[in-house]
C-alpha positions in Angstrom: 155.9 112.1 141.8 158.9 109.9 143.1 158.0 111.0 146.9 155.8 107.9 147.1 159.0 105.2 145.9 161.2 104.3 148.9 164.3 102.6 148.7 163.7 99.5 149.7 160.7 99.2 147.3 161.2 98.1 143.8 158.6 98.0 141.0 156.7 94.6 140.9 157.3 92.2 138.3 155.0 90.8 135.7 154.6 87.6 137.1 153.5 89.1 140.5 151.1 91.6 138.8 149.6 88.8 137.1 149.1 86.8 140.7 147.6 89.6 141.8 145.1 89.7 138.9 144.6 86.2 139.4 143.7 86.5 143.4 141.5 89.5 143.1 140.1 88.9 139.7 140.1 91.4 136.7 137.5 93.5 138.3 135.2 93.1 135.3 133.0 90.7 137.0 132.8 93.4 140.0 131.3 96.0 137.5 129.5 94.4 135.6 127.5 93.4 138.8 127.3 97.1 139.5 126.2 97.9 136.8 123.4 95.3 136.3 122.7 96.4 139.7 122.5 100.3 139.2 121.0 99.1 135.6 118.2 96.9 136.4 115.7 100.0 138.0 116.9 102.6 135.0 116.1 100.1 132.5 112.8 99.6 134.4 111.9 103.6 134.4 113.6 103.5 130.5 110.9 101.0 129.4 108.5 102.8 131.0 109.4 106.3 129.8 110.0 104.5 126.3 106.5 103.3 126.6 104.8 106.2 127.8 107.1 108.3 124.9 105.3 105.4 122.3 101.8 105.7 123.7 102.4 109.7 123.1 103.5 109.0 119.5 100.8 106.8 118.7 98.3 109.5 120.1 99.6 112.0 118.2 99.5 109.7 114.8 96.3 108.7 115.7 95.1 112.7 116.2 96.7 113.3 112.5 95.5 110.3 111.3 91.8 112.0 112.3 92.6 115.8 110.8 93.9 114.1 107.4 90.6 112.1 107.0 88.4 115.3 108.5 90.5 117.4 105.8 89.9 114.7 103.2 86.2 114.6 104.1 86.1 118.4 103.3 88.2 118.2 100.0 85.5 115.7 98.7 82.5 117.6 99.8 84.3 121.0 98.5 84.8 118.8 95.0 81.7 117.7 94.6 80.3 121.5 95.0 82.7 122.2 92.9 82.2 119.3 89.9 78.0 120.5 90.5 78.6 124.3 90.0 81.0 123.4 87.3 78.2 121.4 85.5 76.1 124.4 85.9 78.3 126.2 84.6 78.9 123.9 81.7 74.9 124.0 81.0 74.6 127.4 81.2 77.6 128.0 78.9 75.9 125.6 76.4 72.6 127.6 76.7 74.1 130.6 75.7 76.0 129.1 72.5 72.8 127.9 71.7 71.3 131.2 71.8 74.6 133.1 70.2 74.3 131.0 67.2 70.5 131.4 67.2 70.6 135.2 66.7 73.8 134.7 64.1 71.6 132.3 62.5 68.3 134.6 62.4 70.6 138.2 61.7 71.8 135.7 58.1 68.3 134.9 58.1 66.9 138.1 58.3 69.4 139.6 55.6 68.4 136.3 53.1 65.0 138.1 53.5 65.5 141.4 52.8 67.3 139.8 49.4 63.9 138.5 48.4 61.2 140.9 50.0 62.4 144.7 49.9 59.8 145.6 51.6 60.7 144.3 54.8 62.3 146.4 57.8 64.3 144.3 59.5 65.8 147.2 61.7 63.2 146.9 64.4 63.0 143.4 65.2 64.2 141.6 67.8 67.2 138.3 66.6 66.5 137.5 70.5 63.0 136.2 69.8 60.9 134.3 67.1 60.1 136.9 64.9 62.8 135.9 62.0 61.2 132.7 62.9 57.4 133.5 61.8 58.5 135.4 58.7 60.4 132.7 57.6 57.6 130.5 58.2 55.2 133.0 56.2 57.8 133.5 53.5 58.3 129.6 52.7 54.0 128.9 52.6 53.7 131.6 50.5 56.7 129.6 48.2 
């Protein structure tokens, strides 16, 4: 470490370090001149990677922009087969209520009848259809 430091050499003093400053500058000016320098074409290619890295972006927002609206195109299509089957289904449900109270109403019916006419066999007729219907019809001209 010492091998360098003759003799006759002595450390230099503040005063002459800051002389030397003074003559040569603090260097900073030096690189940042270099630096502009080496900086000025890697800026250039970072703008234009930067730029071709936001043109990619905005294609790929702009592709899933287009698959949410095609996805939301085939959620409204599938809800509006669904909201029609479900009305179907709604109507058909209704029907058979109809038809379920129907029967109860001509089975109540039907025994009502046997109350008044004894005579009538009730065992072979169809609640499903208007026969309860007629008799009742007969039974009330007949009243």
């Amino acid at each position: 470490m010492m091998e360098g430091f003759e003799s006759h050499q002595r450390p230099a003093a503040p005063e002459e370090m800051r002389e030397a400053d003074a003559s040569f500058g603090t260097g900073e000016e030096y690189c940042s001149d270099a630096e502009e320098i080496i900086a000025s074409p890697l800026t250039n290619e970072k703008r234009g990677v930067l730029h071709d890295e936001e043109e990619w972006a905005k294609d790929e927002l702009v592709e899933l922009m287009q698959r949410a609206v095609e996805e939301r195109d085939a959620c409204r299509e599938e809800l509006e087969v669904l909201r029609e089957h479900s009305a179907a289904l709604e109507d058909e449900k209704n029907q058979l209520i109809n038809r379920r109270s129907g029967r109860k109403l001509r089975l109540d019916l039907g025994r009502l009848l046997v109350s008044f006419i004894s005579t009538l066999h009730l065992e072979t007729a169809d609640y499903n259809s208007n026969v309860i219907d007629q008799i009742l019809i007969q039974f009330s001209l007949k009243l």
